[in-house]
C-alpha angles and dihedrals in degrees: 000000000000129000149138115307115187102197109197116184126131093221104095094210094041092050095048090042094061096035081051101052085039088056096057092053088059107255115137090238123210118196140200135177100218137014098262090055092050086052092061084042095059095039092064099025124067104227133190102184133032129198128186155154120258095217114056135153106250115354092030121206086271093053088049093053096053097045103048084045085055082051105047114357096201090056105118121229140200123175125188142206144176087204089048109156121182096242076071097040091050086048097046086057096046087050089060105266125152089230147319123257135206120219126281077042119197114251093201088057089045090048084052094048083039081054104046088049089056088046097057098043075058098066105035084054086050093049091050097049092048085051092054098042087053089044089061102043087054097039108144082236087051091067105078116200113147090192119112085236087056095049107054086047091055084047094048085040091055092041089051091043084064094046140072084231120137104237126214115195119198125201155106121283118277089023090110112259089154095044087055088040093060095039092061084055109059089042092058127081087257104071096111094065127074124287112209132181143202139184111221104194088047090070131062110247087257099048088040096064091048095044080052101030104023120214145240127261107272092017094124136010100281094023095129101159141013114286118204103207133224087273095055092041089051089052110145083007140075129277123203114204102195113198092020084167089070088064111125122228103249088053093046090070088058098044087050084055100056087036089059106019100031084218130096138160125237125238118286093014139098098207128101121231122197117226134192101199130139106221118204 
């Protein structure tokens, strides 16, 4: 895997050392000789990659760092020393960088960080595209309906989408309560977050609060690890309860709780967990 890679040092050999190795490996290499040069660089070039001292007169690597993270959060980074401690190494992390590297530094490690950065813009490209292709197929002008009933319920759907409102929707089976479900959410100003979905009257009363709640490790015979249920997963998203009427009792008290409250326990624990989640 090939990209841009921006090398920023203000030793001339050290910096076409590195650019030449980066170019045989078949990046297309920028290169600048201090940190405020990288910056107008990156301003008027798309990079995918940026490599820099760590030690620079003016914008030092750290400032770098900071500043091309504030312009395009994905961009990866790796800054280099050779008076590398770990309190900056430490920093440069927190800030966001790949890793940290110690003068003479080795090119095949820096072509594996260079590697793993491209790896990860991958998939959160992936992960986008995948977002705004779903958005579209689920789309409220998408679902086509000329009757008067169809209608009003397209209009209230759209209302709802721009809303925090809990949303109940009524119907037989194979009318498209999912489809409708889907749709609100991507209309609404949590698309971006997960949409998650459970059948209600698919899972036994027992299995169904800890598919919605989770539970603690030991909670249950066979309960071997920590399991993070479907509410936590939807957090800052939408989660869609089909067949809410199959709820049973005991587990209606704790969906009215998170309702009401947006906080619930999982099973087998006595600690309360907050939750940002649309229910529909």
């Amino acid at each position: 895997m090939t990209g841009t890679v921006l090398v920023v040092d203000d030793e001339e050999n050290q910096r076409d050392m590195v650019a030449g190795f980066l170019r045989k490996k078949g990046h297309r290499v920028l290169t600048a000789a201090d940190g405020d040069r990288a910056l107008g660089v990156f301003r008027e070039t798309s990079c995918d990659v940026v490599v820099a001292d760590y030690r620079m007169k003016g914008t030092d690597g750290l400032g770098v760092l900071k500043a091309v993270k504030a312009i395009n959060p994905t961009v990866g980074v790796v800054l280099f020393s050779a008076y590398g401690t770990v309190e900056t190494a430490v920093e440069a992390m927190k800030e966001g960088a790949e890793d940290f590297l110690v003068k003479p530094i080795s090119l095949e490690q820096l072509e594996t960080l260079i590697q793993r950065a491209l790896s990860h813009q991958a998939v959160v490209r992936e992960n986008r595209e995948l977002r705004e292709r779903l958005a579209e197929r689920y789309r409220l002008d998408r679902i086509i309906g000329e009757s008067g009933t169809i209608q009003e319920a397209m209009n209230l759907a759209a209302r709802a989408a721009a809303s925090k409102a809990t949303v109940l929707i009524r119907g037989e089976s194979g009318t498209g309560k999912g489809l409708l479900a889907n749709a609100i959410h991507a209309a609404s100003d949590r698309a971006q977050g997960p949409f998650v979905e459970i059948n209600c009257a698919a899972l036994s009363p027992g299995v169904l609060e800890s598919e919605l709640f989770g539970h603690e490790k030991g909670a249950f015979t066979g309960a071997d690890r920590l399991r993070i249920g479907r509410f936590e997963q939807a957090h800052k998203g939408t989660i869609f309860i089909d067949e809410v009427g199959d709820v049973p009792l005991p587990v209606q008290v704790k969906l009215l709780k998170v309702i009401q409250e947006e906080s619930f326990e999982r099973v087998g624990g006595n600690e309360t967990h907050g939750v940002d989640v649309r229910i529909i």
